[in-house]
N, C-alpha and C positions, 0 to 999 in steps of 0.2 A: 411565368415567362414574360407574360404582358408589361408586365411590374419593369423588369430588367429592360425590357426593349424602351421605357420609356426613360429607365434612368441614364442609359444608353445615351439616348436622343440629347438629355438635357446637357450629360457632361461635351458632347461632340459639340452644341451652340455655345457654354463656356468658353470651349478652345476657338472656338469661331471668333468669339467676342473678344479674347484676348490676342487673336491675329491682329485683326485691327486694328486696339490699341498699339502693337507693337508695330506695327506696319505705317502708322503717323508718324511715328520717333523714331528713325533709323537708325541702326549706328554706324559709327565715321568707322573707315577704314584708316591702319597706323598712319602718321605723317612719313611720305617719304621725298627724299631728293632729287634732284634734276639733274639732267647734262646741262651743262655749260656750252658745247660745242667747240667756238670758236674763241669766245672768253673765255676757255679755263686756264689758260697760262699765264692768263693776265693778270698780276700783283695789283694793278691799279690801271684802272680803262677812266679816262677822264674828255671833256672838251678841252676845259683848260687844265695843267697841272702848271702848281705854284710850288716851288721848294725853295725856301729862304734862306737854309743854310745850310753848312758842307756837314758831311758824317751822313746823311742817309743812304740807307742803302736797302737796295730791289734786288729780292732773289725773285728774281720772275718775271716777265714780259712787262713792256710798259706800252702804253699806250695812249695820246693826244693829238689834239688840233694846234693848238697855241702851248709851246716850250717854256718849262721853266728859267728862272733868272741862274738860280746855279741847280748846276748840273749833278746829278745824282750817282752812287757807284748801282749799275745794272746790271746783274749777272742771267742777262737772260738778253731777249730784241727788244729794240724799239720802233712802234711801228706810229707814223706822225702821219693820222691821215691817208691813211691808202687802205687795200682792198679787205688786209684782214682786218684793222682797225674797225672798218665799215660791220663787216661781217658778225665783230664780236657785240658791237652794240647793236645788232638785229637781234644774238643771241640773247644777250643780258635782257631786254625786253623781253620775250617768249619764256625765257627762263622762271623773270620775274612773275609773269601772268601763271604760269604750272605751278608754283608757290603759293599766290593767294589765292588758286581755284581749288583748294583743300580744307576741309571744314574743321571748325578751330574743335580741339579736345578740350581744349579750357577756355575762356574768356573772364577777365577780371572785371571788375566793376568800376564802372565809367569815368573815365576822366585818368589823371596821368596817372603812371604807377612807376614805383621804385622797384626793380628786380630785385635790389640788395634787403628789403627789408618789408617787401610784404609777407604774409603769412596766411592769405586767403588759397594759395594753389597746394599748397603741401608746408613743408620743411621750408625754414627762414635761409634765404640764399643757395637751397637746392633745390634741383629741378631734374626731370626725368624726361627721356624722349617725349614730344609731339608737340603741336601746335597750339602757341599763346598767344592770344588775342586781345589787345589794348586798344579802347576806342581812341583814346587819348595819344599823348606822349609817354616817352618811357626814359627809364635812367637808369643809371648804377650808382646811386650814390653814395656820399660819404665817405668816399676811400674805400667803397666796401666789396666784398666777393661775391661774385654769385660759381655756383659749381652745378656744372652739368654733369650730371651720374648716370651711367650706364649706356650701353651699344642701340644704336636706331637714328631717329635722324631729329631735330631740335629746329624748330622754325619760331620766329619772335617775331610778331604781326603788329605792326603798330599805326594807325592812323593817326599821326603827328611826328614829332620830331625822336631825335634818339640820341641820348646822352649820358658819355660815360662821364663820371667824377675821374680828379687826380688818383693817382694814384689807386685806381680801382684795378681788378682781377678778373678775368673770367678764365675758370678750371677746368680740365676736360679731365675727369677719373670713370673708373666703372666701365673703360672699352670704348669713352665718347670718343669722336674723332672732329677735329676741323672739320673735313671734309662733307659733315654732315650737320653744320651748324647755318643755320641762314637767320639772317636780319631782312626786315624788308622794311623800310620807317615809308611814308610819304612824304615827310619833311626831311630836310638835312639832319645828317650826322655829324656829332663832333664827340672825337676820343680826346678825354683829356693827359694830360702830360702827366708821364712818368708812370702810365698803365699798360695792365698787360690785357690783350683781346686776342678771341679767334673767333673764325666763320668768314663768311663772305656776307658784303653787305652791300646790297643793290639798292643804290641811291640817287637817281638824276637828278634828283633836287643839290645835290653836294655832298663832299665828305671834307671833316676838315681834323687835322689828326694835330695834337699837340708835339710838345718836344719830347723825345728820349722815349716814344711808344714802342714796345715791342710787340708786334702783330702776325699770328699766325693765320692766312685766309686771303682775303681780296677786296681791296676797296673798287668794286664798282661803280661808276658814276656818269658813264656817258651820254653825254647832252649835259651833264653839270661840271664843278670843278673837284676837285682833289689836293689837298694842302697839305706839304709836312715839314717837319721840320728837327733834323737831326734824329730817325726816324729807323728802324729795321723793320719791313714787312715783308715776310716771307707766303710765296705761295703756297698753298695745300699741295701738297704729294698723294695723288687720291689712284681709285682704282684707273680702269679703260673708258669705263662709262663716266664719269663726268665730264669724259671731252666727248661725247656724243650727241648729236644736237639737241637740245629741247624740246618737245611737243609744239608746233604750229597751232599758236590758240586759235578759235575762234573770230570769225570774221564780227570786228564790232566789241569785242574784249578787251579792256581797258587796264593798264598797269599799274601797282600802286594804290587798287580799289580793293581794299580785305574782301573774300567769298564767305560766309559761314558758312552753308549748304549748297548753294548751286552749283551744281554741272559734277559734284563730286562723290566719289565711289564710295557705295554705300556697300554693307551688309545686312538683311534681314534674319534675323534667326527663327523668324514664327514660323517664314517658310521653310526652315528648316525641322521646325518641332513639331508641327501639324502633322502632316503626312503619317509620320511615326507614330504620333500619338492615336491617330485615328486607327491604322490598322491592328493597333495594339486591344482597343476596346473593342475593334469588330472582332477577330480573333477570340478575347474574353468570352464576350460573349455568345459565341461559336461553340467552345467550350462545355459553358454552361447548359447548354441545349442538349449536348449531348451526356450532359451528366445524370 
């Protein structure tokens, strides 16, 4: 019985041992969305918005300081500097910070990357819920497609700029929705002409959309500009909760700065396995004593 109480002992420091190790590398919890608040009806929140030419058209709230040269067709309000204008760019900021205080599921390897054509995340131009991380810039190039597959929520973290090619595609199949796609670049955005995008993409640095773009989602951009040009961009039709405020970050939390791990919700499963496992050996060998 001596013999058993020590192999007991050994196998219980094993599992001690590997708490630890598991308990160093936590895992991330799935990527999820925010409210919007007071931005979510807003097709485009800009300082300045610039429209060059006639044919665009806003299903959804506009929003500016300084007016474009022609006027846009709006099938929603315009609000030019007043209190909800104010309000939505408090949200798109808080918005943005809930976004990057989320620990990336993947991170590519450094420097820009092509969505359409890497192959270090999975499948070449498919991609599955959660959070991708680019030190760099990011693109869609070549005219090419990227297809987001299946229900959960799709965040694209980039620390640089963010550009789509002509003529590029982004897909939502598998249950993905708009409403749960986000862009967050630090640098400017620009969609190129005669592509098709969705999600929302919060941008202070700018957004600047080619001709003939057809957009499901929201160019966010307040405190920067916003540009189109013969243009459809349609808001997200989302649940209740996207118009609900955003989390209040942290006093001293910066927008626009990728999180990989801080402040963000984690799951342990050692503290889940230990427990079990232990009472399972004492038990055993309880057992065995009395055999």
């Amino acid at each position: 019985m001596a013999g058993d109480m020590v192999k007991l002992i050994k196998t219980v420091g094993v599992l001690v041992a590997l708490t630890v190790v598991l308990t160093a590398a936590p895992l991330a919890s799935a990527a999820t969305s925010t409210g919007l608040g007071a931005a979510s009806t807003f097709v485009i929140l800009s300082s300045t918005y610039s429209n060059t030419a006639s044919g665009t058209t806003l299903n959804g709230d506009l929003g500016y300081t300084t007016p474009p040269a022609v006027t846009p067709t709006v099938n929603g309000a315009t609000h030019q500097a007043d209190s909800v204008y104010n309000q939505a760019g408090i949200h798109q900021n808080n918005a943005l910070i809930a976004l990057n205080n989320q620990p990336c599921s993947f991170s590519f390897a450094p420097g820009p990357i092509d969505l359409a054509s890497d192959t270090t995340h999975g499948p070449v131009g498919v991609y599955t819920p959660g959070i991708y991380c680019i030190s760099g810039a990011a693109s869609i190039g070549g005219g090419g497609t990227i297809t987001l597959n299946g229900t959960g929520t799709y965040i694209f973290r980039m620390d640089g700029a963010l550009t789509t090619s002509a003529g590029s595609v982004v897909v939502l199949a598998g249950g993905a929705s708009d409403c749960d796609v986000w862009w967050t670049p630090t640098q400017s955005t620009t969609i190129g002409a005669n592509s098709t995008f969705a999600g929302a993409d919060l941008d202070a640095s700018g957004i600047t959309i080619g001709s003939t773009v057809n957009w499901t989602g929201q160019a966010l951009a307040f405190g920067g500009t916003v540009s189109t040009e013969t243009d459809t961009i349609s808001a997200s039709v989302c649940s209740a909760e996207r118009s609900l405020p955003p989390p209040t970050p942290a006093s001293g939390a910066v927008p626009g700065l990728p999180n990989t791990a801080e402040g963000a919700s984690t799951v342990n499963l050692a503290w889940i396995i230990l427990p079990g496992a232990v009472v399972a050996l004492a038990l055993l060998y309880i057992a065995r004593r009395k055999i």
